[in-house]
N, C-alpha and C positions, 0 to 999 in steps of 0.2 A: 504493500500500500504506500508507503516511504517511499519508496522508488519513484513508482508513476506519479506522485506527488511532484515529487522532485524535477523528473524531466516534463510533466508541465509546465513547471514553473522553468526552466530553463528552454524552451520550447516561447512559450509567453517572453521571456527577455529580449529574445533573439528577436523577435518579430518586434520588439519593442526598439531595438536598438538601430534595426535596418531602417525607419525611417525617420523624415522628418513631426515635429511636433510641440508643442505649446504645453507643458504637463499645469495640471490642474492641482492644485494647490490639494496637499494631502492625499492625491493619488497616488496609485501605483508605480505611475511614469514619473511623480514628482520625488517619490522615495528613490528613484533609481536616479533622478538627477544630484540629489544629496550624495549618497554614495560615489558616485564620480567625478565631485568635489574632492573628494577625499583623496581618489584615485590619482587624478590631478596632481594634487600637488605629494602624492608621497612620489610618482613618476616623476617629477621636477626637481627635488629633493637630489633624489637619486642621478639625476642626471649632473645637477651641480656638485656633489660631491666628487666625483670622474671627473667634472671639469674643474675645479681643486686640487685636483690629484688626491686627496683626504682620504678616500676608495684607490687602489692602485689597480694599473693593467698590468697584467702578464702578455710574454712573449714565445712565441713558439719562434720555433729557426727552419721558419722558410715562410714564403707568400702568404699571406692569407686573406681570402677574397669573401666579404659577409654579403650574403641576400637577405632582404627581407622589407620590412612594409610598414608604415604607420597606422595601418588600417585593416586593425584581425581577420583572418579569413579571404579565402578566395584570390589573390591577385596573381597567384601563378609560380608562386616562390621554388616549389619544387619542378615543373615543367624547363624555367630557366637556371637552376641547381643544374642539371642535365644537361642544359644546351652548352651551358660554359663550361663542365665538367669533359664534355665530349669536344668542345672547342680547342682544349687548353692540349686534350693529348693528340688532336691534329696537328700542332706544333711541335708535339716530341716531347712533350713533357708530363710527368706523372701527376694526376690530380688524385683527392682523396675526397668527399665528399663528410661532414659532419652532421652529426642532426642530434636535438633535442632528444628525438623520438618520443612524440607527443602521445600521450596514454598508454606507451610499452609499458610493458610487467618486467622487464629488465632488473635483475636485481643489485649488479655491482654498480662503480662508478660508471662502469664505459661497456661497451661490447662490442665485435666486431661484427657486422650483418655479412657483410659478403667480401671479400678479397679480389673483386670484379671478373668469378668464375663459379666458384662454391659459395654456395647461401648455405648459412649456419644458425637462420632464425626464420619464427614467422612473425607476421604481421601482429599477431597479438603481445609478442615480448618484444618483439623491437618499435613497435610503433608502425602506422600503415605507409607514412610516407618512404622512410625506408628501405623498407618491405618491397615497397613499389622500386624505388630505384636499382635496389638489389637485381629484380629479378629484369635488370635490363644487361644484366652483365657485361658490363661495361667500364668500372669502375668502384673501386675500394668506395665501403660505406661504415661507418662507424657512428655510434650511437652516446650520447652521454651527456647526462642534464650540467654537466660542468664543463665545457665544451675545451679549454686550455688541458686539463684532464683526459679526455679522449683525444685532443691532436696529439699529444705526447704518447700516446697508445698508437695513436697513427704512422707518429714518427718513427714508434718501434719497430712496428709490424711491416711497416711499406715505405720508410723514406721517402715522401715525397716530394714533388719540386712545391706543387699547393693546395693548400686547401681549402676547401669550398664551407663558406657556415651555410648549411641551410635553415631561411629565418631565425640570423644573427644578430641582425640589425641591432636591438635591445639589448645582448649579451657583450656590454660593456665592460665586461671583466678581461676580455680575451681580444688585445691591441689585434687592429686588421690594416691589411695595406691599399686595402680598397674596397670602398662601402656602395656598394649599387640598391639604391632603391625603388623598389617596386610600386606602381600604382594603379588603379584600375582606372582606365582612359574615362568610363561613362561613369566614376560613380568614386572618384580620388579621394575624397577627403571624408564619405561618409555624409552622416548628419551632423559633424564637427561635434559634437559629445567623447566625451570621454568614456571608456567601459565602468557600469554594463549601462546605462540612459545609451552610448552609442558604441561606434567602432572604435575611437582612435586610441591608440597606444601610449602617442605623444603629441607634441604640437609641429606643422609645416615648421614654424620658425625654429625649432629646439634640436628638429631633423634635419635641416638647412645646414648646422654647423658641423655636419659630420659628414653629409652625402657627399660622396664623388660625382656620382652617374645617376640621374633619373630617368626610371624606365618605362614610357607608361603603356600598362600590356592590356589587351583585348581591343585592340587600336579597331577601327574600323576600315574595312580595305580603300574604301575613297577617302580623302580626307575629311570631307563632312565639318560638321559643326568644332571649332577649334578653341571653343570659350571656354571648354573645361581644363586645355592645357594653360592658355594664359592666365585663369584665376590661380590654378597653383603654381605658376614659375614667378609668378610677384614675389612668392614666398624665397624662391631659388635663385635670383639674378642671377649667378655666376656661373651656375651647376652646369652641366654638359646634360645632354638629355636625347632622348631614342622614343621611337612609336613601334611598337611589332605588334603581331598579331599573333594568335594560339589557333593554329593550322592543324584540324583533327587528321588522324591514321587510321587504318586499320591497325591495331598492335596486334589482336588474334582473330581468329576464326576459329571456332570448334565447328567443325561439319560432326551433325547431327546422323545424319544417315549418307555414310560416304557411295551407295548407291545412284541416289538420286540429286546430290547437291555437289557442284560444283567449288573452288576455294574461293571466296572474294578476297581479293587482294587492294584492290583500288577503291577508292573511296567514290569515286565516279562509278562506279557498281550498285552502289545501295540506293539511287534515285528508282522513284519507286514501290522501294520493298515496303511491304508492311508490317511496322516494327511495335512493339514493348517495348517501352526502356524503365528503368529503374537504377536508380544510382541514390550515393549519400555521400554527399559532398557537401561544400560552404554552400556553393553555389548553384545548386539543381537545376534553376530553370537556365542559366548559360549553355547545360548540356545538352536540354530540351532547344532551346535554339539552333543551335547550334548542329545538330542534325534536321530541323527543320530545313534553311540552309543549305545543306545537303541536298536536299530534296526526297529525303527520308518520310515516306507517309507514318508518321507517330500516330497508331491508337489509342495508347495510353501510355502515363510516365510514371510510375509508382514512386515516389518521395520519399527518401531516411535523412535522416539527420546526420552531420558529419561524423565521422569515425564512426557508425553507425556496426554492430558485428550481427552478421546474419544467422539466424539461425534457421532450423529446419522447416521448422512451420511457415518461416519468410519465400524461402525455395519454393513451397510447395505451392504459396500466395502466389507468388511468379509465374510459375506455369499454369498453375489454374487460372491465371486472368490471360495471358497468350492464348492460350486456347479458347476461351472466352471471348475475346475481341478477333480471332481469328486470323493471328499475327503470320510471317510470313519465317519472322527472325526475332529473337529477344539482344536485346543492346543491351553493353552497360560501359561503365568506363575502365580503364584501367586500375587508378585506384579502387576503386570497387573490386575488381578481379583480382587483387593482390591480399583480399581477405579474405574470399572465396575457397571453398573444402575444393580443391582440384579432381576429385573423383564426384563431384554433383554429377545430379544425372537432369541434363536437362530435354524437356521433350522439342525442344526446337535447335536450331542452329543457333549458337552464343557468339557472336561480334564483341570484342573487347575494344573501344576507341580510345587510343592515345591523343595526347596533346604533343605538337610541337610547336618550339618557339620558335617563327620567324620576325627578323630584325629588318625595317623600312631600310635602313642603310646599314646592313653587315659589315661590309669591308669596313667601315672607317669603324663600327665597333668593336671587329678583331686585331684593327693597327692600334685602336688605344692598349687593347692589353694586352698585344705584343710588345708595344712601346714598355710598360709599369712590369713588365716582367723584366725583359732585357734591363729596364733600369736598376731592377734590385739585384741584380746578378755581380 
């Protein structure tokens, strides 16, 4: 009863936080404003003490490159983890990938996910993001709520030339050589509340004195309306800054009955099909769009909440609504697929859709951090 209590009420925040609003004086929305007053200035606190020095940073010996975002949830942090991870050893150089690992069951300081061949965890002990990058094997991933802590584990295990914070940005403890921050093109700043009344973490002006690179992701392919970049670069004058956009894939295909279905491969394939999706992300409906888009005929999109862990009876919700709606193919994301029991039995053909990052002007975002690499050399 506690439980569903609970994610009601976490459930109600969330929906409270994502927009704009006027709270009414001893309301719900107006206790959540009080609250992140407080949040406010303990996050400001904290940020003045680091900039003090009164708090010290630690140093790892070699590169270290933070992603991350003023604005919890959704902008893309682990898709571009990946891109620069997979950028860096185009160059011939070893990257190592870090993470929080948000809600793992991990029990020591650190753990190592994968050595970018063998995975040695799953999603639920090491955390889904992870989880997820692990199984792109590609690249060393390493897990650890004290992040100086697990790069020195990194540096054990794999010497590398750098390492990648995924959603670092706020992990002030752990000196980086270059801060790239993340924003969401249609939706940057939030409701400019603080958590939980809204999203933000920090303030534009507070993340101004630390950003190298602004990056704003889910760009739209024309240029379109440009007001939301120049309300937040007021904030940034000097900052360097990039537009890309999160270009879906096929990452898998499970054929169903290798009889009668061919393999999709191409994303130009799926215009047409009639799909289920179901996913549990920050962001649901982006991924509902998003195959929209596509030209994906969606019958229905089943909704979980982030880090959401499925269980049986969710499976079986699954198929019994594809079947129902008379689906063609059941969709879901990659994240999603990376918590998924790998022996599910599903009654239709399962699409896994990856994200990748593409950069409006790549070259000149690969000569920057050709440039900051060669420099620390």
């Amino acid at each position: 009863m506690f439980k569903k209590w609970l994610n009601r009420l976490e459930e109600r925040v969330t929906q409270i936080s994502n927009r704009i609003y006027q709270p009414r004086i001893f309301s719900f929305e107006w206790l959540l404003v009080l609250i992140s007053y407080g949040y406010g200035l303990g996050a400001g606190l904290r940020l003045w003490l680091y900039e003090k020095e009164i708090l010290k940073q630690k140093t790892l010996p070699c590169f270290v490159i933070s992603i991350g975002n003023i604005v919890a949830g959704g902008a893309g942090k682990t898709p571009m983890a990946i891109y620069v991870a997979e950028l860096i050893k185009k160059m011939g150089k070893q990257p190592v990938v870090i993470s929080r690992g948000y809600k793992g069951k991990y029990k020591n300081d650190s753990m190592i996910v994968t050595d970018g061949n063998m995975i040695f965890s799953n999603a639920e002990n090491s955390g889904d993001e992870p989880h997820m990058m692990a199984k792109r094997r590609s690249f060393p991933v390493v897990v650890g709520k004290d992040r100086f802590k697990a790069g020195m584990r990194a540096m054990d295990a794999f010497n590398p030339d750098v390492i990648i914070l995924d959603d670092g940005f706020q992990h002030l403890k752990l000196k980086r050589d270059l801060d790239l921050l993340l924003l969401d093109y249609l939706n940057p700043l939030g409701n400019r509340r603080f958590l939980p009344a809204g999203r933000l973490r920090e303030t534009p002006k507070s993340s101004a004195q630390r950003a190298d690179v602004l990056i704003f992701t889910r760009s739209p392919d024309k240029e379109g309306n440009s007001e939301n970049i120049n309300r937040v670069l007021q904030y940034y004058p000097d900052c360097l800054w990039f537009k890309t956009v999160h270009a879906p894939f096929i990452f898998k295909h499970f054929v169903h009955n290798k009889n009668l279905t061919d393999s999709i491969t191409d994303v130009g394939m799926l215009r047409g099909k009639k799909a289920l999706l179901f996913s549990g992300i920050a962001k649901n409906k982006s991924f509902y769009h998003a195959m929209k888009e596509l030209g994906v005929n969606v019958l229905d999109h089943l909704e979980f909440k982030d880090h959401y862990r499925y269980k049986k009876s969710d499976i079986l919700m699954i198929n019994k609504s594809a079947a129902t709606v008379c689906a063609d193919v059941i969709m879901t994301t990659e994240k999603d697929w990376a918590k998924l029991d790998q022996d599910t039995n599903w009654i239709l053909d399962l699409i896994v859709m990856g994200i990748q990052i593409e950069f409006e002007d790549s070259q000149v975002f690969e000569s920057l951090l050709n440039s900051r690499l060669k420099n620390n050399e």
